[in-house]
C-alpha positions, -999 to +999 in steps of 0.1 A: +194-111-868+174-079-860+162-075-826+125-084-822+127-074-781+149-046-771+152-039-736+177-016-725+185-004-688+152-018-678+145-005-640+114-009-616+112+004-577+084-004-556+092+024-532+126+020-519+128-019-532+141-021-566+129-051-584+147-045-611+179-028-617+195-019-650+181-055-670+191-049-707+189-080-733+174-084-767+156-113-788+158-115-819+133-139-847+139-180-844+154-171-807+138-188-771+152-170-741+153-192-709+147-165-686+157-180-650+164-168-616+152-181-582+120-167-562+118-132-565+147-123-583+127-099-609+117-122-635+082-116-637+083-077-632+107-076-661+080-099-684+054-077-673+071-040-678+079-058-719+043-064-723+030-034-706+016-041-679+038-021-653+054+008-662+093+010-656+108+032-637+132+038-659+148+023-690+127+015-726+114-018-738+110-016-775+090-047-794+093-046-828+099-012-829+074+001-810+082+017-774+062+001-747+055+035-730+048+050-763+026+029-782+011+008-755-017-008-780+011-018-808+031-036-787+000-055-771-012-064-805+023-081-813+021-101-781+010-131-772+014-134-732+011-160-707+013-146-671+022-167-639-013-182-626-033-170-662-063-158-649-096-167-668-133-162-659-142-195-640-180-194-649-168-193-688-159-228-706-127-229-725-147-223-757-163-190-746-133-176-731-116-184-765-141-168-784-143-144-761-105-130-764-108-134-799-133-110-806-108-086-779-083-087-806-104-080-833-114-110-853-151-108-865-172-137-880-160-170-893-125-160-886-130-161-844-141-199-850-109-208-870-085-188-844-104-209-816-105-241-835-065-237-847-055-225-807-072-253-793-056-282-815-028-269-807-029-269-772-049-302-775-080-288-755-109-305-775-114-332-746-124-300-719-136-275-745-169-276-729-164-279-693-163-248-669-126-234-662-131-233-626-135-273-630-104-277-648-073-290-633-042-269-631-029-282-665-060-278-681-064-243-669-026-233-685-036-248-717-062-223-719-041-198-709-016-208-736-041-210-758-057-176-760-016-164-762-012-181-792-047-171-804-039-140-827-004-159-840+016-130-825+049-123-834+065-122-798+057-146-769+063-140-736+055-169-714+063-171-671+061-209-665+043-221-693+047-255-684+037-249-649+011-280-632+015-304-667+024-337-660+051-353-679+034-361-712+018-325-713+052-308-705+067-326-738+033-315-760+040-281-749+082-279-758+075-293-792+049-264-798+073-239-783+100-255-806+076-251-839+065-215-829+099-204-826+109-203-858+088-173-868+087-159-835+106-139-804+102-160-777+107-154-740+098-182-717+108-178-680+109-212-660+119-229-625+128-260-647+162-258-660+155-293-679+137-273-703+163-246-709+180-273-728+148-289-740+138-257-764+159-229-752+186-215-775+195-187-754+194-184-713+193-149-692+202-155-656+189-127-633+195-124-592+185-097-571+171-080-600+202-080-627+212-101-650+242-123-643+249-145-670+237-148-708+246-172-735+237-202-747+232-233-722+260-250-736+283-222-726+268-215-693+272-257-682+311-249-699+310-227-662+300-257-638+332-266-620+325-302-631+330-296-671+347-320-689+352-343-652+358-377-662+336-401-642+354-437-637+335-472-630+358-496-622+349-536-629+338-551-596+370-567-581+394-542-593+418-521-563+430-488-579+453-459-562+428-433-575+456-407-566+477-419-594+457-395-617+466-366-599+498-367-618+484-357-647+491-323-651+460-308-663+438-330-634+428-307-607+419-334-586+403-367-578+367-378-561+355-410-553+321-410-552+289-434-548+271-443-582+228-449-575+239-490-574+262-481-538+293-484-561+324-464-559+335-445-588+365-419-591+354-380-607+389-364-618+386-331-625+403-310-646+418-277-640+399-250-657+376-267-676+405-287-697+392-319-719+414-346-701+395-376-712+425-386-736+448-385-710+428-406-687+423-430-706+459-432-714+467-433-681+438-464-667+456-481-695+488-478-684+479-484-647+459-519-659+427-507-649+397-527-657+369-505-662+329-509-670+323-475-676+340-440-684+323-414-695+326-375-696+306-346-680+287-313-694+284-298-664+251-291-651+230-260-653+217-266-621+254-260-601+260-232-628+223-214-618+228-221-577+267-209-578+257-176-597+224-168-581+232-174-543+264-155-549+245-127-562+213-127-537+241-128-507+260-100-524+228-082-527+211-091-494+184-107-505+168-142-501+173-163-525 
């Protein structure tokens, strides 16, 4: 799969800060990168030094195969780009602001009415086509914003919070877009939402403190939560068990009890290092007469994965996170 983003070494200082300090990935066609990080950890600068709009310090960002720095207008024809906020004239209505962009990149005649009419479905905008952007809600206002990215069918997207202010039902509309896109496209999406990495992502980049700190897929990065492969226990209501009896298991780590949303107690045995004890549990509940309503096996969560990695990282670094 050839590499639709390059970014190697990527470095930005704002005086003496550095923002961001030696970032290299790449995306290649069909791929969505779930580019996360807490407050301030460089995400943004990074999106906005790939679609020109800062210069880097230092480092090249090459998208499909044109250097940022050396063909500017290229790479902005290939992108489609949906910054944090996605600033629109407020006077305008949806419909001129579409029409408005499309004629920007270059579409004459009949063609800027199809672009706006195919955008808009997509982004289901019909209902507010009319209305003045400044009287739009916040959802309303990032469909547009996705919209006019999506306008000239680019080949790359690079999106910060793209799902940022839709309710529930918008959010979904909006993944299964990303997810039909993404086929033919690079896709970058950074998000505070780490439901959606799993939602459309196939790929996640953790940065902190301006690096990158993890990469793979989200399957592999929840394989990192200490809880992986913990086996949660509910006991039948009634039932006394010596929940230390499954610390003899040689490949259990140890043993929680815990408090399940009904005020019940259930036992977490986890293993060491990640193992895949759930045979062996359930041998051993067997063996002990345990009468259980529920056993079932955990992921691990992306959430513990992101806050272990990030805070140690930030406090390594000095920064807040």
């Amino acid at each position: 799969m050839s590499a639709m983003i390059d970014i190697q070494k990527l470095r930005k200082e704002f005086g003496p800060f550095v923002a961001v300090d030696d970032v290299s990935f790449s995306v290649g066609r069909g791929e969505v990168l779930g580019f996360l990080g807490p407050n301030g950890a460089g995400k943004s600068t990074t999106m906005k030094m790939i679609t020109g709009y800062l210069s880097p310090t230092a480092g090249t960002a090459v998208v499909c195969g044109h250097d940022v720095l050396k063909e500017p207008m290229k790479v902005k024809e290939r992108i489609g780009y949906l910054p944090e906020g996605a600033p629109a004239y407020p006077d305008m209505t949806p419909e001129k602001f579409l029409r408005f962009c499309a004629e920007a990149r270059g579409f004459k005649g009949s063609e800027i009415s199809k672009r706006v009419g195919d955008a808009v479905e997509k982004v289901a905008l019909e209902s507010h086509l009319y209305q003045p952007i400044e009287t739009l809600s916040k959802g309303f206002k990032r469909r547009v914003g996705l919209a006019q990215a999506i306008l000239h069918d680019p080949e790359v997207l690079i999106m910060d919070e793209p799902t940022d202010g839709l309710d529930p039902n918008q959010k979904h509309e909006v993944r299964l877009l990303i997810r039909e896109m993404a086929a033919e496209k690079a896709i970058i999406l950074s998000t505070h939402i780490l439901e959606e990495v799993d939602a459309v992502c196939t790929r996640a980049t953790i940065i902190a403190a301006g690096k990158v700190i993890a990469d793979g897929t989200p399957e592999s990065l929840q394989q990192r939560a200490g809880g992986h492969n913990a086996v949660v226990i509910r006991l039948r209501e009634g039932t006394s068990a010596d929940p230390n009896a499954l610390e003899k298991i040689s490949s259990v780590r140890k043993v929680e009890s815990i408090t399940d949303r009904n005020g019940r107690t259930c036992f977490r045995v986890i293993p060491k290092n990640g193992a895949s004890i759930a045979d062996q549990v359930t041998a051993s509940t067997r063996e002990l007469k345990w009468e259980i309503d529920e056993l079932h096996v955990e992921q691990g969560r992306l959430d513990e994965v992101f806050r272990d990695l990030t805070y140690k990282a930030s406090k390594e670094a000095g920064r807040e996170s």
